[in-house]
N, C-alpha and C positions, 0 to 999 in steps of 0.2 A: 315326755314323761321320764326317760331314764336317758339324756344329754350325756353322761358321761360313756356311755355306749359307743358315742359319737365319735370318741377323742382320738381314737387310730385313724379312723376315716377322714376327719377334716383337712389334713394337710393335702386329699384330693382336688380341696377348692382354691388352693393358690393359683393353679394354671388359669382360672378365671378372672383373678385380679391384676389390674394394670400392673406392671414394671414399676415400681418408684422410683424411674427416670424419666417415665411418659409424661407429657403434657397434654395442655390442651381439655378440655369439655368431654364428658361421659354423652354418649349419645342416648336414645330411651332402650334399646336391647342393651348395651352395657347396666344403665340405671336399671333396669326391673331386675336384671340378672343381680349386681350389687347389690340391692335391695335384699331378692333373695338370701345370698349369701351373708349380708350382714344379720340376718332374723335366725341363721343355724348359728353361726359364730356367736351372737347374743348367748346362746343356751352353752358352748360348748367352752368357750375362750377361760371362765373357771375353773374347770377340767383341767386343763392345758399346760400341765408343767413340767420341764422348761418351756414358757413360747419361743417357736422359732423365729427368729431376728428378722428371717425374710416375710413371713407372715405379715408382723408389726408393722415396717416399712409398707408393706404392700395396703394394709389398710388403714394405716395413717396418712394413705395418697388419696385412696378410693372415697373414702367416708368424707373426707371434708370435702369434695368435689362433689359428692352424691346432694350433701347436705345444702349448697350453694349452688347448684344447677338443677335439682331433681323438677320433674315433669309433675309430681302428684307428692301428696302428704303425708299419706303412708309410710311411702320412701324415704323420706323426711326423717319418720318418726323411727324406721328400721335403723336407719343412716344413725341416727344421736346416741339412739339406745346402747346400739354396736359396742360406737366411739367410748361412749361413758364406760362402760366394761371392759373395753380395752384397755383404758387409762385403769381402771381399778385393777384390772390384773397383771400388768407392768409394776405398776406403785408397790404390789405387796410381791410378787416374788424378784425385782430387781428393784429394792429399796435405792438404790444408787441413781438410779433414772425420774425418779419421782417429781423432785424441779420442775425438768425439762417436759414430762409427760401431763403434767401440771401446767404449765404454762402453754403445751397445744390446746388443753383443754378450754384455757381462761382465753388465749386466740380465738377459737371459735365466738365464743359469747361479745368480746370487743368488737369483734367482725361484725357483727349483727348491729352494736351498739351504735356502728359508726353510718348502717344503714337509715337506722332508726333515727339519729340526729341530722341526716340529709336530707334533698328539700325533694325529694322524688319520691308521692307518699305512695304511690300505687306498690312501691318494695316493703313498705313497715311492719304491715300487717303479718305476711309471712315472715318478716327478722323477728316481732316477738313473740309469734309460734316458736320459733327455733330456740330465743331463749326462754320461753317456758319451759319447754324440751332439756333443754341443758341441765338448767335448775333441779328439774323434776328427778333425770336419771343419775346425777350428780351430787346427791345427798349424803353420799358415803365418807367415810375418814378415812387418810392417810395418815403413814408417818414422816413426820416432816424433818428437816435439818436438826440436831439437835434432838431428836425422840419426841417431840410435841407433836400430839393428834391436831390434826386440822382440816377438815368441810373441803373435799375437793373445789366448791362453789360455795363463797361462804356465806353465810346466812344475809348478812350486812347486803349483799350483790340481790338476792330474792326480795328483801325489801324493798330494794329500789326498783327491780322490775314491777312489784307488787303496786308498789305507787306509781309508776308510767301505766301499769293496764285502767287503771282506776280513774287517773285524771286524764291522761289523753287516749284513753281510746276506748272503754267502757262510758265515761260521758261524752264522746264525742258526738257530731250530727252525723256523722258516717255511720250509716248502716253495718257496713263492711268492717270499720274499724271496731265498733262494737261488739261487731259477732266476736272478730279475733280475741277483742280483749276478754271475753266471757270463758270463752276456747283454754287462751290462758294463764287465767285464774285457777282455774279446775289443775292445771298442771303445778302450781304454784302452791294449790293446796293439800294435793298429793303430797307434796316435799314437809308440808310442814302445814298439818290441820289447824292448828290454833291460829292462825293468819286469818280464818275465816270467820273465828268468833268476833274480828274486829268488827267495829261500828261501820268503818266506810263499807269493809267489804259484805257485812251486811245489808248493807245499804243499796248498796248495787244489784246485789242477787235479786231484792227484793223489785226493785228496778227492773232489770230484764225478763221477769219474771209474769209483769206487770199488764194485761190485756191492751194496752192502749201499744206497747212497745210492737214494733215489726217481725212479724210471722219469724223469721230468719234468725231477728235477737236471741227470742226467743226460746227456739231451739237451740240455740248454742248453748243457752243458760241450761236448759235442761239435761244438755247432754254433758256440758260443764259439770251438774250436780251427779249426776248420775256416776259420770267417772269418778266423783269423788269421794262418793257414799259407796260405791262399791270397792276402789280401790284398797280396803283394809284385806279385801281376800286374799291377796297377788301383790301385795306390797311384798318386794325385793331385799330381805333381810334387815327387819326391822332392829334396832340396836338389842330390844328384848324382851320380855314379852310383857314387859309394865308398859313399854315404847308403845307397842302395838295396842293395846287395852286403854290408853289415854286419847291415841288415834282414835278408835272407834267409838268412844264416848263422845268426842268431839264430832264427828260425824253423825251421829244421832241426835246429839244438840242441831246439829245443826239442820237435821231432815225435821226435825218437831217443830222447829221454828217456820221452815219452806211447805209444810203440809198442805196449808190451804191455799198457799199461791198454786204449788204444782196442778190442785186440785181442781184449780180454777181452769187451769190450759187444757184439764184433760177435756173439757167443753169447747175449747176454740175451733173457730172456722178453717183450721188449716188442718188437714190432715196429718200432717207432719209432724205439726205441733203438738195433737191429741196424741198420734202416738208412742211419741215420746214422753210423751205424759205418763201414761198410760204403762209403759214397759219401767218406768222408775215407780209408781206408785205399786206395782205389780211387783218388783223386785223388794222393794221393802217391807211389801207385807209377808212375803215369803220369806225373808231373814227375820221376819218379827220385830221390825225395826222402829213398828206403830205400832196401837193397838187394834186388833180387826174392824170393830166399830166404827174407826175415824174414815176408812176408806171402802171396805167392803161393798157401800153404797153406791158408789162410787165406782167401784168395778162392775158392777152388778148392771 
């Protein structure tokens, strides 16, 4: 609630992060602890000025080891978020380092790229979690070379993840690769809603969405949607507040459209999937996002 409270306190959490000389793998008490730590730093790292130079080093070690070895997804998700606000608060109070902090950024997402193009699928799914992840937390602008604004992750890069989740791994025969792709779409459309008005990716949602599709799909889709219909609350500094008012138009577009799919799972045999159903159709009637008529029934 009030992170800036935070900002005398946080240089206690160095003694917790690796040396930026250490090698080697985070074990799972390093990782849950990192994790921790990176989920305070998220809140506090804007706060923070000057950062301290040791600081940065120390988690420009931790996070991308967190993000490339972590045990769980969460972590994962701790790990990126950090990163990505780390780089936004380097970028804007040492303009001079921008490039360089830019280009660990664009490292990570290539790293991922080069998983994703090898032939060892059982890693994929998780590399384009991570770069939905990137995409998503990485929306923000710097200043670049020359005084030009420019997309830490530029738009052109979310396209094309947009079309890898779409064609290989939301149509896929893998179960698994589908959930992921549903998973991160939702991340993809956090970054940038109008992506979702597309045809394929309508196409898709409606797909996953779909009673014949596998319990598991399913649930992704809905938790996909859910994240994405909810994300106007907690979106991270929208450019402004026509920014944020076109977001959530497009987000209502797009739950009036999924209405009666969702409506259909809150029936499914899976429990999982009813309640998941069921906590999206329940959150939107609460923001008034339908009109009571369409679903109250339905809760009822």
């Amino acid at each position: 609630a009030r992170p800036d409270l935070l900002v005398r306190h946080a240089p206690l959490l160095h003694q917790y992060l690796t040396p930026h000389d250490a090698g080697g793998k985070l074990n799972l008490e390093q990782s849950q602890l990192t994790g921790s730590i990176a989920n305070i730093y998220h809140c506090v790292l804007p706060y923070m000025t000057p950062l301290p130079a040791t600081l940065v080093k120390y988690l420009e070690t931790d996070l991308p080891k967190l993000v490339r070895n972590s045990p769980s997804m969460h972590l994962i998700v701790a790990s990126v978020r950090c990163f990505c606000t780390l780089v936004r608060s380097v970028c804007r109070s040492q303009p001079r380092a921008t490039k360089e902090k830019l280009a660990r950024l664009q490292g990570m997402v290539e790293e991922q790229e080069r998983i994703l193009n090898g032939a060892q699928d059982k890693f994929k799914p998780r590399a384009l979690l991570i770069q939905g992840l990137v995409c998503r937390h990485a929306g923000f602008t710097v200043t670049a070379e020359g005084g030009s604004e420019v997309k830490a992750v530029p738009d052109a890069r979310v396209e094309d993840v947009l079309e890898r989740c779409i064609t290989q791994f939301a149509r896929s025969k893998n179960a698994v690769f589908r959930r992921a792709g549903y998973l991160c779409l939702g991340h993809l459309f956090v970054r940038s809603p109008p992506l979702a008005l597309g045809e394929d990716a309508a196409r898709c949602l409606s797909q996953g969405l779909a009673p014949e599709e596998e319990d598991a799909v399913r649930e992704a889709a809905l938790l996909m949607l859910n994240d994405f219909v909810t994300a106007g609350e907690v979106t991270e500094g929208a450019a402004d507040a026509e920014e944020a008012k076109n977001g959530m138009c497009v987000r209502n577009t797009v739950m009036q459209r999924s209405l009666e799919a969702v409506l259909g799972c809150v029936y499914a045999s899976s429990d999982r999937v009813a309640a998941e159903a069921l906590k999206l159709v329940a959150g939107i009637y609460d923001r008034g996002q339908v009109h009571p008529k369409l679903c109250i029934p339905d809760l009822v």
